[in-house]
Every structure is written in C-alpha cells, then in structure tokens.
Backbone atoms as SQL, in Angstrom:
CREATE TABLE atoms (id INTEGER PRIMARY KEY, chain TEXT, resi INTEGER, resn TEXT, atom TEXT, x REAL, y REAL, z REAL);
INSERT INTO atoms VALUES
  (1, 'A', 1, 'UNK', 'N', 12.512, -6.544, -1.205),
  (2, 'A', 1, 'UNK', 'CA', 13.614, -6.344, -0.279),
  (3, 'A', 1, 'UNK', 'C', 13.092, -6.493, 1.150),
  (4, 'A', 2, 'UNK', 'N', 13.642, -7.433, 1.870),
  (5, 'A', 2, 'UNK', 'CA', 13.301, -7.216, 3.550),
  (6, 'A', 2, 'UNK', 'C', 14.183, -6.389, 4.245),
  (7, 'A', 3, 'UNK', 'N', 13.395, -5.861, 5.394),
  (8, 'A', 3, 'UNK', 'CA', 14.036, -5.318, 6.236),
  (9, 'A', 3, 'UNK', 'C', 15.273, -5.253, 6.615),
  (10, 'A', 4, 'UNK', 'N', 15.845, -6.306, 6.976),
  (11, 'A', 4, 'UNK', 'CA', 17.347, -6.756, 7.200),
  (12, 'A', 4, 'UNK', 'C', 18.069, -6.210, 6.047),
  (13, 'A', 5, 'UNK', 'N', 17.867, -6.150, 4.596),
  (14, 'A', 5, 'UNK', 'CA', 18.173, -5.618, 3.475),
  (15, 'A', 5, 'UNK', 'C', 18.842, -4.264, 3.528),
  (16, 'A', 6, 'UNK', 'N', 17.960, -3.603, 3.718),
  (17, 'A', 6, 'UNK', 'CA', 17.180, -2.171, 3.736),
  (18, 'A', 6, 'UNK', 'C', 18.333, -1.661, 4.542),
  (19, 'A', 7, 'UNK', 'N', 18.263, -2.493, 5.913),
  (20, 'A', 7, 'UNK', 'CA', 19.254, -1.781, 7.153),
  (21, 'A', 7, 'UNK', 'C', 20.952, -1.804, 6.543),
  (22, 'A', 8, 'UNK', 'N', 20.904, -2.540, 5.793),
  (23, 'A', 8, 'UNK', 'CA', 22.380, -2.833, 5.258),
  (24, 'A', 8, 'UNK', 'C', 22.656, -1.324, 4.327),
  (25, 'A', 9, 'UNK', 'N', 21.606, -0.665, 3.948),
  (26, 'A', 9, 'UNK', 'CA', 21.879, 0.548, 3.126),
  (27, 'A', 9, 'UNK', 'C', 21.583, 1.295, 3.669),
  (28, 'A', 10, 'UNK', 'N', 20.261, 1.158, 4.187),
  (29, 'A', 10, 'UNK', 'CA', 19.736, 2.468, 5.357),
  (30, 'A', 10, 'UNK', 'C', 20.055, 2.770, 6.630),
  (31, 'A', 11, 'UNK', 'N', 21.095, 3.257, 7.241),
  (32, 'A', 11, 'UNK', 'CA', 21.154, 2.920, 9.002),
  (33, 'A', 11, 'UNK', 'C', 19.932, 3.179, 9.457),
  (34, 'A', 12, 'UNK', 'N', 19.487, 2.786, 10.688),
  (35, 'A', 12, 'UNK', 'CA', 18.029, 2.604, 11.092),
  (36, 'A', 12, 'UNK', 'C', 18.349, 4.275, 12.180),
  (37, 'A', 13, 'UNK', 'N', 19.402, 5.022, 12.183),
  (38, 'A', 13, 'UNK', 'CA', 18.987, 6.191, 13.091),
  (39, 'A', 13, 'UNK', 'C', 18.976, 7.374, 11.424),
  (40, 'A', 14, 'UNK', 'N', 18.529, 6.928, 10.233),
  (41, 'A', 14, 'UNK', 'CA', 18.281, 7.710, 9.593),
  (42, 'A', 14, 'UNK', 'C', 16.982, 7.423, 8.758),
  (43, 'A', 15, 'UNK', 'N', 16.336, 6.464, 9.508),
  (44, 'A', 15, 'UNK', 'CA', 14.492, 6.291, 9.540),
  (45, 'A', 15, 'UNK', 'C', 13.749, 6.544, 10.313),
  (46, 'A', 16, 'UNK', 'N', 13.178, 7.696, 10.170),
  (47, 'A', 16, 'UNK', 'CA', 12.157, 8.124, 11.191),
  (48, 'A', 16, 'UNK', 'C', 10.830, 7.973, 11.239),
  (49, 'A', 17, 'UNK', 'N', 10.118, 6.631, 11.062),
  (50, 'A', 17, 'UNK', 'CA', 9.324, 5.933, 11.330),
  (51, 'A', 17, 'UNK', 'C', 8.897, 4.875, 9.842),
  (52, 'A', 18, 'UNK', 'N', 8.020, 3.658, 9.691),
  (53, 'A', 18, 'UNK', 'CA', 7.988, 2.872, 8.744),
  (54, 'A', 18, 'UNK', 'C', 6.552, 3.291, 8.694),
  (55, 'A', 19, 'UNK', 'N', 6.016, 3.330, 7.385),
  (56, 'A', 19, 'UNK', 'CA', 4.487, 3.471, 7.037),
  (57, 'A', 19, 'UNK', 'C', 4.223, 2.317, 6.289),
  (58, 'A', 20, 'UNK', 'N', 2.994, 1.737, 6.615),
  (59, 'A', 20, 'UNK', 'CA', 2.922, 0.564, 5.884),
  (60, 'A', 20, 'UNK', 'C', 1.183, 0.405, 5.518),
  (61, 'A', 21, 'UNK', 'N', 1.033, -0.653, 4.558),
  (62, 'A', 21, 'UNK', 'CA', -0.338, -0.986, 4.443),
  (63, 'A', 21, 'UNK', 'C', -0.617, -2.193, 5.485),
  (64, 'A', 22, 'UNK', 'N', -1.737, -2.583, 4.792),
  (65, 'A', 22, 'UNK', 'CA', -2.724, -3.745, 5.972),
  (66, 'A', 22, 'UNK', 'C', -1.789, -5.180, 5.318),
  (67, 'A', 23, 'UNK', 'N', -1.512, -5.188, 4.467),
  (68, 'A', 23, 'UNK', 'CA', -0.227, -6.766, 4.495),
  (69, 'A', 23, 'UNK', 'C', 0.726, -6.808, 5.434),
  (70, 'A', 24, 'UNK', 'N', 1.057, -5.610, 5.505),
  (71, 'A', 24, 'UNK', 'CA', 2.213, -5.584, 7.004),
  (72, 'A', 24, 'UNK', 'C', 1.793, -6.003, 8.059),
  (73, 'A', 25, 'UNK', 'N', 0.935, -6.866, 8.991),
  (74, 'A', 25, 'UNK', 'CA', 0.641, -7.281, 9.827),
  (75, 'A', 25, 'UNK', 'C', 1.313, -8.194, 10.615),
  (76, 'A', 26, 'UNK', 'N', 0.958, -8.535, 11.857),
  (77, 'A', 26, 'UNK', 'CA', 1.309, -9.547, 12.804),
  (78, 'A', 26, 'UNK', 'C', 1.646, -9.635, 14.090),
  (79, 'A', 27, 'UNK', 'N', 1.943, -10.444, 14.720),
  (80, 'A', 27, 'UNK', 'CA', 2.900, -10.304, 16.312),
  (81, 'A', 27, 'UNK', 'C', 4.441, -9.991, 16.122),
  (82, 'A', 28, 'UNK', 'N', 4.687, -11.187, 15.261),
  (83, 'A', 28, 'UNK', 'CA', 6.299, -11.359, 15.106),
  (84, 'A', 28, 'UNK', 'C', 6.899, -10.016, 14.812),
  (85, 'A', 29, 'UNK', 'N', 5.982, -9.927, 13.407),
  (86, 'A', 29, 'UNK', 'CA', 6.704, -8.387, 12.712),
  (87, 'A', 29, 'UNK', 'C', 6.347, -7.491, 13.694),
  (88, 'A', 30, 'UNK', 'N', 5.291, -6.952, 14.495),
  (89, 'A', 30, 'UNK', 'CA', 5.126, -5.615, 15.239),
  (90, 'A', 30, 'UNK', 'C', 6.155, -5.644, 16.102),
  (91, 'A', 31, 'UNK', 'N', 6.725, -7.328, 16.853),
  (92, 'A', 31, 'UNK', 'CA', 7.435, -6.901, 18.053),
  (93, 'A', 31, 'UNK', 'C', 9.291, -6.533, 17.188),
  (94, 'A', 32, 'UNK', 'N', 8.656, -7.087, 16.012),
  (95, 'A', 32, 'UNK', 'CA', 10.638, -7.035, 15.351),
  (96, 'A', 32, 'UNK', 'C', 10.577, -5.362, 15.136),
  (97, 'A', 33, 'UNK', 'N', 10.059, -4.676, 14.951),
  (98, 'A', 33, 'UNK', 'CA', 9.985, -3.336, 14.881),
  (99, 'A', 33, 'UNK', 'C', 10.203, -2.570, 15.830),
  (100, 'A', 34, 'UNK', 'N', 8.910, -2.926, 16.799),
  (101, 'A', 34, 'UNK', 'CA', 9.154, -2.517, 18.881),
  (102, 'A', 34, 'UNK', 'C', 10.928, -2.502, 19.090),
  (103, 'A', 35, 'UNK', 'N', 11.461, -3.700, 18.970),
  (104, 'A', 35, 'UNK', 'CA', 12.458, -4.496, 19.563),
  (105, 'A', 35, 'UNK', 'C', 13.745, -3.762, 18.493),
  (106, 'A', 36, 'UNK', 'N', 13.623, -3.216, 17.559),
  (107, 'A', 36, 'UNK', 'CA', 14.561, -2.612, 16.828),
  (108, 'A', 36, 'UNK', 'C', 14.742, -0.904, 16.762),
  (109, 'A', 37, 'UNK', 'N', 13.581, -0.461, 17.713),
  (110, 'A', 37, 'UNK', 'CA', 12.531, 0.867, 17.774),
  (111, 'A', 37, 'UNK', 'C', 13.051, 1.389, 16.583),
  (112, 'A', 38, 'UNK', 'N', 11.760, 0.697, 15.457),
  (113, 'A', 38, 'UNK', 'CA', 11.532, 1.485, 14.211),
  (114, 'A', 38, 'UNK', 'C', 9.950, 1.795, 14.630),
  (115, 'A', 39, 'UNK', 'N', 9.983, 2.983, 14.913),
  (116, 'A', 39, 'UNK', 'CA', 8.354, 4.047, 14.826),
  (117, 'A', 39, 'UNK', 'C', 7.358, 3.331, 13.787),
  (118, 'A', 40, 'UNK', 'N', 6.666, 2.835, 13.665),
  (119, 'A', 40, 'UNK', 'CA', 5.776, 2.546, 12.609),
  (120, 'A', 40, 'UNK', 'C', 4.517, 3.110, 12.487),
  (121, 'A', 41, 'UNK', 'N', 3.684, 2.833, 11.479),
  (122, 'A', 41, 'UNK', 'CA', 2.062, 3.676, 11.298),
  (123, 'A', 41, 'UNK', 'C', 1.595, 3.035, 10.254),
  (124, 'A', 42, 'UNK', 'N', 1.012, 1.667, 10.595),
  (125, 'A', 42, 'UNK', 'CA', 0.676, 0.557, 10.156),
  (126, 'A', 42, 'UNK', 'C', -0.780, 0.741, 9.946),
  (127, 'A', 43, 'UNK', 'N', -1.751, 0.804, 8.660),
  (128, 'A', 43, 'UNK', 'CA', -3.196, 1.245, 8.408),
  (129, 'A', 43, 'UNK', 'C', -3.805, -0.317, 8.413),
  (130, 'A', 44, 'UNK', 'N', -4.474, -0.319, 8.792),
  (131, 'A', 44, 'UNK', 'CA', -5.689, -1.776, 9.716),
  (132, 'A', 44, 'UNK', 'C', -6.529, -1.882, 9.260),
  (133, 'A', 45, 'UNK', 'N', -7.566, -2.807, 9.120),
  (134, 'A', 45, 'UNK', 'CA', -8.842, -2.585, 8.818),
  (135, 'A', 45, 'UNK', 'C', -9.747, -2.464, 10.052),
  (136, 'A', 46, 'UNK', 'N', -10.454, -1.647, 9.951),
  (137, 'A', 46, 'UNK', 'CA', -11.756, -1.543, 11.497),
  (138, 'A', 46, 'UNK', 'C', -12.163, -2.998, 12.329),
  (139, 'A', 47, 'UNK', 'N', -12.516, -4.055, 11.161),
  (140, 'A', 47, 'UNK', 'CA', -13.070, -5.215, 11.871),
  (141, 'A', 47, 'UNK', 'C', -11.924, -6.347, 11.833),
  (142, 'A', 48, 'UNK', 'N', -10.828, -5.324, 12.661),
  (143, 'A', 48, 'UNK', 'CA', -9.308, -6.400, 13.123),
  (144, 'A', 48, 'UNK', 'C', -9.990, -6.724, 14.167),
  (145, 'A', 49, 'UNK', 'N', -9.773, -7.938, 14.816),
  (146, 'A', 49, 'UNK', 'CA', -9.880, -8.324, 16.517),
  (147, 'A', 49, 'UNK', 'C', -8.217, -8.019, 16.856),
  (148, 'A', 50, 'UNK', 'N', -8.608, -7.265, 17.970),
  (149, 'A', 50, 'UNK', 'CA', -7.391, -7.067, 18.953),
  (150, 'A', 50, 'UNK', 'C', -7.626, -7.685, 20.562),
  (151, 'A', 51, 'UNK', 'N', -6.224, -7.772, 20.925),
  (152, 'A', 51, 'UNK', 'CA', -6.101, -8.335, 22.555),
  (153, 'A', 51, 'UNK', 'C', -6.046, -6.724, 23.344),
  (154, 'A', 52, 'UNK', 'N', -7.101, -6.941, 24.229),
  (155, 'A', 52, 'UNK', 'CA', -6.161, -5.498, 25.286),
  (156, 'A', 52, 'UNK', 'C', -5.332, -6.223, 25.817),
  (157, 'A', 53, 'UNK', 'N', -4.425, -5.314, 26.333),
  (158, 'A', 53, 'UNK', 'CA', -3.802, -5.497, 27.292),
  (159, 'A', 53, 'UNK', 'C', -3.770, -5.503, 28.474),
  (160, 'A', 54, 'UNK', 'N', -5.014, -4.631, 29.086),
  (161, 'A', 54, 'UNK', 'CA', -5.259, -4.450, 30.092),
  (162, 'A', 54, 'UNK', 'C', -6.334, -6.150, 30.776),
  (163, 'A', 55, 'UNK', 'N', -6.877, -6.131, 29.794),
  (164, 'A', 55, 'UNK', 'CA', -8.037, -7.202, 30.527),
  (165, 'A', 55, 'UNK', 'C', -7.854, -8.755, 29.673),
  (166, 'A', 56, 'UNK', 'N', -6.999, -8.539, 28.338),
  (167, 'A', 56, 'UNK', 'CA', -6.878, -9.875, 28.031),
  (168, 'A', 56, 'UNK', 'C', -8.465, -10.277, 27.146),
  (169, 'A', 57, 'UNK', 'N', -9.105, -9.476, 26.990),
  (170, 'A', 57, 'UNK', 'CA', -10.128, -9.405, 26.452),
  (171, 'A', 57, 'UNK', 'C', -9.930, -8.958, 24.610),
  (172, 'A', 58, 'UNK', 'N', -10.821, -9.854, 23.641),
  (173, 'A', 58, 'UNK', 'CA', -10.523, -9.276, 22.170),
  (174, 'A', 58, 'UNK', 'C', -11.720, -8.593, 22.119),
  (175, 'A', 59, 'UNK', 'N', -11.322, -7.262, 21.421),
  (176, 'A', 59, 'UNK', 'CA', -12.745, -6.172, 20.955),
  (177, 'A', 59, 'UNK', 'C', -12.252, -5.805, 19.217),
  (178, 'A', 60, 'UNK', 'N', -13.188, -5.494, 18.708),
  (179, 'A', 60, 'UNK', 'CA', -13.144, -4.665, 17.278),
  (180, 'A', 60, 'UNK', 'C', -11.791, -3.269, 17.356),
  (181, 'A', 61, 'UNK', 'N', -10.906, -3.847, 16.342),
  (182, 'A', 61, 'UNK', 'CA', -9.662, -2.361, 16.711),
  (183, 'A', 61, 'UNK', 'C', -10.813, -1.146, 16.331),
  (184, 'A', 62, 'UNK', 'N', -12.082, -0.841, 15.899),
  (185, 'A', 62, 'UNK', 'CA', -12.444, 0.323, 15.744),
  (186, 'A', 62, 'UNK', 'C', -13.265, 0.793, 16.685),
  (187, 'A', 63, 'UNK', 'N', -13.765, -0.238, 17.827),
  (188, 'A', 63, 'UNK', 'CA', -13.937, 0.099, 18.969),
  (189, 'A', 63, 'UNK', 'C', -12.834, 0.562, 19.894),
  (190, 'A', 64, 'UNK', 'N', -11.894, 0.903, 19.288),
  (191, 'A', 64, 'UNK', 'CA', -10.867, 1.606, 20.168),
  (192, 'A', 64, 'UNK', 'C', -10.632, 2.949, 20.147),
  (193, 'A', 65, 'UNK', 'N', -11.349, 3.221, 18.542),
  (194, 'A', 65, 'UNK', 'CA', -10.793, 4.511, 18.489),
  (195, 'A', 65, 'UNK', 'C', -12.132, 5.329, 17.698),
  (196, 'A', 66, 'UNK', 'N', -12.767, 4.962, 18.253),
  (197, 'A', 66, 'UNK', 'CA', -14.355, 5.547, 17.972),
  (198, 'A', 66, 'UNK', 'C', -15.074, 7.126, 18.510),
  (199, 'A', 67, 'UNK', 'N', -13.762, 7.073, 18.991),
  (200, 'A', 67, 'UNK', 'CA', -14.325, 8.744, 19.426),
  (201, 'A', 67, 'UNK', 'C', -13.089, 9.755, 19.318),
  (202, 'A', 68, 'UNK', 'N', -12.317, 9.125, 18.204),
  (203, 'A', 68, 'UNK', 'CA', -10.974, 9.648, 17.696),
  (204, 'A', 68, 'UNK', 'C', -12.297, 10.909, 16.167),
  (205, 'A', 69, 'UNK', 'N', -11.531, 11.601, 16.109),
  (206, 'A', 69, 'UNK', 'CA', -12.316, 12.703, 14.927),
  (207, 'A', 69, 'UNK', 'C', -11.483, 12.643, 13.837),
  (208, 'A', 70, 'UNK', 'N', -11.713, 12.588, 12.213),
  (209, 'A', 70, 'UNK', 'CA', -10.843, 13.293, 11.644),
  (210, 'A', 70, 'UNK', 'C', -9.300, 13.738, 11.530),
  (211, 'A', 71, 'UNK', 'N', -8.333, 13.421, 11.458),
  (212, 'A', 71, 'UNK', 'CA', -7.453, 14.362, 11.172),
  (213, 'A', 71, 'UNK', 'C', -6.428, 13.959, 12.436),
  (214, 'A', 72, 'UNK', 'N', -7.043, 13.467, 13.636),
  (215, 'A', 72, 'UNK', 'CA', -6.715, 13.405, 14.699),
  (216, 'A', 72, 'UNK', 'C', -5.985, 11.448, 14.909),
  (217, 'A', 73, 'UNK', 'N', -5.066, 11.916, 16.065),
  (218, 'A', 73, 'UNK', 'CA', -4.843, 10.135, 16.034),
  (219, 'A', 73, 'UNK', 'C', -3.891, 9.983, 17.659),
  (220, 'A', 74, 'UNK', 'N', -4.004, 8.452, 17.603),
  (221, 'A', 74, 'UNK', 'CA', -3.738, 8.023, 19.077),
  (222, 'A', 74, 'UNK', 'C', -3.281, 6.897, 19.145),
  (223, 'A', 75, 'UNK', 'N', -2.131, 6.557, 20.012),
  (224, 'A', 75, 'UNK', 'CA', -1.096, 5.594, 20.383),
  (225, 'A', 75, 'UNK', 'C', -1.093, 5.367, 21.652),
  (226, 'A', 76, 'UNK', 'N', -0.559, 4.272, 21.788),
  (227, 'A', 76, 'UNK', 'CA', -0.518, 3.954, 23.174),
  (228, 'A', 76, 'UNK', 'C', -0.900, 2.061, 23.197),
  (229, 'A', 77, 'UNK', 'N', -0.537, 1.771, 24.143),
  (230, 'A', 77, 'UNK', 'CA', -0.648, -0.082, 24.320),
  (231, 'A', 77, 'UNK', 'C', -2.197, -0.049, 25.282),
  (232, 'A', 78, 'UNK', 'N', -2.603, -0.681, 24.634),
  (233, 'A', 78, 'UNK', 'CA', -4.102, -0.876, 25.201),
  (234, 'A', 78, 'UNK', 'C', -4.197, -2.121, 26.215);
C-alpha cells in the first residue's frame, strides 16, 4: 500500500509520526513527508553520506551524532 493509499483511510491529523526502516530512503520521499508534515523516524545506516546544510559539505551521518549517548536522540537540519 502507498502512502496516498493509506491517507484515503487514515486522515493524516490522526498520524502522529511515520517509523520506518533503512528502505524508506531518499530526497523525494523525505521532502513528500516534510511537505505533507508527516513527523517521521527513519533508522539509517552510520556509513550514509549526508549533505550539511550549513557548508554544502558530505560527512558520515554517524559523524553527526557521535556524541549522542544511548537512549538519547536529536533532530534538527544540519
């Protein structure tokens, strides 16, 4: 079932965020989510290359969050 599916049964103000594995990936899909504000919590693998945002520069996504502990977690546009 895709998304578009889903919304036809589910109204989207009675989903409070999408959890997904590492197949869920991409630009298209992250911004169709952003752009629909469905909350997501999408699990990655460590040796993803990511863009910052700030410098336009690609680093390791687990160099981002390397001094995150346990239990603990963090959002935000890099």
């Amino acid at each position: 079932m895709d998304i578009q599916k889903l919304l036809l049964i589910v109204p989207l103000e009675h989903i409070g965020f999408l959890l997904a594995d590492r197949e869920f990936v991409g630009k298209a899909w992250f911004s169709y989510l952003k752009k629909t504000c469905i909350a997501f919590c999408i699990r990655l693998k460590e040796n993803m290359l990511v863009s910052c945002k700030k410098n336009g520069k690609s680093m390791l996504l687990k160099s981002l969050f390397q001094n995150i502990k346990t239990g603990e977690s963090q959002s935000g546009d890099w």
